[in-house]
C-alpha positions in Angstrom: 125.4 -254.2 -5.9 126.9 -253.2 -9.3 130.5 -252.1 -8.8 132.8 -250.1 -11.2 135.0 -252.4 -13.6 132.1 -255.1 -13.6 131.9 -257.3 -16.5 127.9 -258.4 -16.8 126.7 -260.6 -19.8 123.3 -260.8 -20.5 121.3 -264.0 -22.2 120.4 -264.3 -25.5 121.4 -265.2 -29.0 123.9 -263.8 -29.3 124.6 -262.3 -25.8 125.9 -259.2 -24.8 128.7 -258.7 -22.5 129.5 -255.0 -21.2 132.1 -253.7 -18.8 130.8 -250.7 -16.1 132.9 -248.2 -16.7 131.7 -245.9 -14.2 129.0 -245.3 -11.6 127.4 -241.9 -11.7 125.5 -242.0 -8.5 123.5 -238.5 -8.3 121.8 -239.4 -11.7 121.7 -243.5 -10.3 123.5 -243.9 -13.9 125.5 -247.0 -15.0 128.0 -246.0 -17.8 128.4 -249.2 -19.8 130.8 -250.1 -22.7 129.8 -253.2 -25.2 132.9 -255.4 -25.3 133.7 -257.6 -28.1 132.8 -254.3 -30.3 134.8 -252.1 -32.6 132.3 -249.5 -33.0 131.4 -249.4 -29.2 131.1 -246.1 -26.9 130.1 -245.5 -23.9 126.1 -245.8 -22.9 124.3 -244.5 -19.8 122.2 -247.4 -18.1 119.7 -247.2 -14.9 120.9 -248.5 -12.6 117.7 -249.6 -11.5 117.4 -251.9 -14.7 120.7 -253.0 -14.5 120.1 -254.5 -11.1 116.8 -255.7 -12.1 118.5 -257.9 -15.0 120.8 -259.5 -12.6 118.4 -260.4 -10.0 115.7 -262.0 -12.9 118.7 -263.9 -14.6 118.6 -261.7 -17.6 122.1 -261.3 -17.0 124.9 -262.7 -15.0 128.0 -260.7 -13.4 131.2 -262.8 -14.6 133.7 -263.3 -11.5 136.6 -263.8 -13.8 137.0 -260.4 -16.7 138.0 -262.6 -19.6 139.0 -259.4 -21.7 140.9 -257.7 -18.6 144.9 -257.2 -20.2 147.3 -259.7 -18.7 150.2 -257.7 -16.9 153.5 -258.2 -18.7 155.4 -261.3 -17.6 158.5 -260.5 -19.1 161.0 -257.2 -19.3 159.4 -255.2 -22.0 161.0 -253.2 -24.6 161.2 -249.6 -24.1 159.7 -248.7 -27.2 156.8 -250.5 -26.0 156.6 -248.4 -22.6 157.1 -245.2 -24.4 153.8 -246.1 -26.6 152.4 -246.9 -23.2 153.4 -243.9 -21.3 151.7 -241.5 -24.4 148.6 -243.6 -24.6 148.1 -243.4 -20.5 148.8 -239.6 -20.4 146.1 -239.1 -23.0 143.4 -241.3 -21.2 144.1 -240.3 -18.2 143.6 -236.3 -18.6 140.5 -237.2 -20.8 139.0 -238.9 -17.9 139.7 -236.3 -15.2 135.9 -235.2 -16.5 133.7 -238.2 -17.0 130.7 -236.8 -17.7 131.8 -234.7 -20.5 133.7 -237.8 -22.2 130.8 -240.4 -22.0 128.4 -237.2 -23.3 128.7 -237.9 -27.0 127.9 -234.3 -27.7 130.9 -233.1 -25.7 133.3 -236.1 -26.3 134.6 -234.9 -29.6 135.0 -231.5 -28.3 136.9 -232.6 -25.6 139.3 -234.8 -27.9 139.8 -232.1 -30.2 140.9 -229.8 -28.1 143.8 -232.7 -26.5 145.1 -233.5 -30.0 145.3 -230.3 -31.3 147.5 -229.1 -27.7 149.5 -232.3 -27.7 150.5 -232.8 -31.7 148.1 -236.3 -32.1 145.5 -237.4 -34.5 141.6 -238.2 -33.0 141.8 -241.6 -34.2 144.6 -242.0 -32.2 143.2 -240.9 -29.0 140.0 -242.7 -29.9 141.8 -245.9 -30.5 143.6 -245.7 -27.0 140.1 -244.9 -25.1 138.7 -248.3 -26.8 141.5 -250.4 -25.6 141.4 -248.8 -21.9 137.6 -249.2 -21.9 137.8 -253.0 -23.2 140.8 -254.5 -21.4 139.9 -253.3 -17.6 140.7 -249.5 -17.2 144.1 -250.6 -16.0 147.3 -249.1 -17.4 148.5 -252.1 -18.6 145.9 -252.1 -21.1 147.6 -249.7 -23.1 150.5 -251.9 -23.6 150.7 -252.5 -27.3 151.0 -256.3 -28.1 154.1 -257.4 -29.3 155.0 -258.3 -32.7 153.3 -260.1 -34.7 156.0 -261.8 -36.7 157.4 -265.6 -36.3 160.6 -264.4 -34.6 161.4 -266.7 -31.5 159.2 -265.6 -28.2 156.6 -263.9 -30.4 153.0 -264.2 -30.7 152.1 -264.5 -34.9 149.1 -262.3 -35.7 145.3 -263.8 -36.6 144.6 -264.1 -40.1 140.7 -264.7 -40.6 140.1 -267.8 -41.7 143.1 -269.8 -41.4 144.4 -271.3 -38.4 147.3 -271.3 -36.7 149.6 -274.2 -35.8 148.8 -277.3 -37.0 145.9 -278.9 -38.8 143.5 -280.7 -36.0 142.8 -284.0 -36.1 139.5 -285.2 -36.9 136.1 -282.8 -37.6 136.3 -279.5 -37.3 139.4 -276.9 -38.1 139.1 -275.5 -34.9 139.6 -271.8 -34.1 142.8 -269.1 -33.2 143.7 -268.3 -29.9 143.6 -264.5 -30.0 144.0 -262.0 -27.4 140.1 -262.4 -26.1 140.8 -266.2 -26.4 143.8 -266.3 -24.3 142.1 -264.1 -21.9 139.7 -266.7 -21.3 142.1 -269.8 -21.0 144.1 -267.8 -18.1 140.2 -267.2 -16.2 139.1 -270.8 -16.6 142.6 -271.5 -15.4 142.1 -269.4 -12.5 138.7 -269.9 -12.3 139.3 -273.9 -11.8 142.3 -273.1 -9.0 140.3 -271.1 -6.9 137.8 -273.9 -6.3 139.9 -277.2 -6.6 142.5 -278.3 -4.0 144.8 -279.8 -6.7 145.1 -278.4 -10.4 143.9 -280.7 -13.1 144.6 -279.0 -17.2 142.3 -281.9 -18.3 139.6 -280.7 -15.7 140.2 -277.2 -16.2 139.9 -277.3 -20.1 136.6 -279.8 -19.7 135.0 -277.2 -16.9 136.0 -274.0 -19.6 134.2 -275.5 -22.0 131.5 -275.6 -19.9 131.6 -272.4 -18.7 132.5 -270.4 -22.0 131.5 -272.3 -25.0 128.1 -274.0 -24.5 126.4 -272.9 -27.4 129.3 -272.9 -29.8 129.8 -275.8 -32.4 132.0 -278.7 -31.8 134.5 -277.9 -35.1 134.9 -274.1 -33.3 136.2 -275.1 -30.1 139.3 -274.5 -28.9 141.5 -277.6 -28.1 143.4 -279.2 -25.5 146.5 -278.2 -26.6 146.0 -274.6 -27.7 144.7 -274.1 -24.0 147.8 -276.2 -22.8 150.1 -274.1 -24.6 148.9 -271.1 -24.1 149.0 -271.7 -20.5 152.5 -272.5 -20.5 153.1 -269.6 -22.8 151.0 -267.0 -20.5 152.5 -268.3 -17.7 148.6 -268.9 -16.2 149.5 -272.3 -14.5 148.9 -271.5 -11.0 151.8 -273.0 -8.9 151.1 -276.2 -7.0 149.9 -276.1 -3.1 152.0 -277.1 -0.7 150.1 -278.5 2.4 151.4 -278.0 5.4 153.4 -281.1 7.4 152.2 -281.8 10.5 154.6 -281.2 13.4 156.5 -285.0 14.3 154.9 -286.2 18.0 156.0 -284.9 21.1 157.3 -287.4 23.0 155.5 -288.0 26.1 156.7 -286.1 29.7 157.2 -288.5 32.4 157.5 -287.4 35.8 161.4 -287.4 36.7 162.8 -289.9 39.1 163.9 -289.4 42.3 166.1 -291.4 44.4 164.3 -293.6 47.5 165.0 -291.4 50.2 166.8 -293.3 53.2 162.8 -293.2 55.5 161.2 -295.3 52.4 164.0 -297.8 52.7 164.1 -298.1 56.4 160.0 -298.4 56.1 160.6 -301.1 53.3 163.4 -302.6 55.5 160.9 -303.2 58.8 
């Protein structure tokens, strides 16, 4: 059964991955948003047909949400939480009536009305809806990333078409780990713990690209040691099981000794 929150990707060239943002059961209605997409908004979907995809192998619910927003792993700036706090006051009273924010014809009504009692811009409030709807519908996906400059313990920003880090050796220049990148090293990390008794980087990286980059050219892959670093620097290597030790022997319970009473030795004695 389709869920709220799912992340389904359907086959094709090129697929289509969409989050379930909501499940309007009365209408059996699907709300869907297309991620990956700047121009995305929410779309109603049957449920019926949604179903029907999954069960004929049209498309595929994925276990891991490779675009869900990592919680922070550090203390984060205040600045940062204020930003946060705005963005998450703003999606969250939109959203206390869903169907009149998914209706396109009442959406921009709706907005409207927010900005002009709360002193913001439409983009703005636009902007913050995208980035709930993408990263998982969590508050945490309204936490602005951090900066983008080369100051020590932050992330550099993407610059289309050059690289960071670097140059690879051999064919190929490779490609950046951004946000929707790292997303996807930290659930094929997870991915590979949840079904493997010990954790193996080389095994985890071979099974990701297995799992996420099938159809995706050789000189475009990310490698080995952007996905080891970014582990490291996500903090997505799960810890190491530690088995249980099995309790040391009991030594075994003998009966305790008694001494011969004096009738066995007069019987031994006749």
């Amino acid at each position: 059964m389709i869920g709220q929150n799912d992340v389904v990707e359907f086959a094709g060239t090129p697929g289509r991955t969409v989050r379930v943002l909501w499940i309007d059961k009365p209408r059996a209605l699907a709300w869907t948003y297309q991620l990956g997409s700047h121009a995305a908004m929410p779309e109603p979907t049957p449920l019926a047909v949604l179903e029907e995809a999954l069960a004929s192998g049209q498309a595929r619910r994925l276990l891991v949400d490779p675009f869900a927003a990592a919680p922070p792993r550090e203390p984060v700036p205040q600045g940062y939480l204020n930003l946060q706090a705005k963005a998450w006051s703003a999606v969250r009273a939109l959203h206390a009536d869903r169907h009149a924010l998914y209706d396109p014809r009442q959406r921009a009504t709706l907005m409207a009305a927010y900005a002009a009692a709360h002193g913001m811009s439409k983009s703005s409030i636009l902007r913050y809806l995208r980035r709930y709807w993408e990263r998982g519908q969590t508050p945490d996906a309204l936490l602005p990333d951090y900066g983008n400059s080369g100051a020590p313990g932050r992330t550099r920003a993407v610059t289309a078409g050059i690289k960071r880090g670097r140059p690879r050796k051999g064919v190929g220049t490779g490609t950046n780990a951004d946000e929707r990148m790292r997303a996807i090293f930290r659930a094929a990390a997870a991915r590979y713990a949840a079904s493997h008794d010990g954790f193996s980087r080389r095994a985890a990286y071979r099974q990701m690209l297995e799992d996420f980059f099938q159809d995706v050219d050789a000189g475009a892959l990310p490698s080995f040691g952007q996905f080891n670093y970014w582990l490291e620097r996500d903090a997505a290597v799960p810890p190491p099981v530690t088995l249980a030790r099995p309790a040391p022997p009991r030594p075994p319970v003998h009966a305790p000794m008694h001494a011969p009473s004096r009738f066995t030795q007069h019987a031994a004695m006749a």
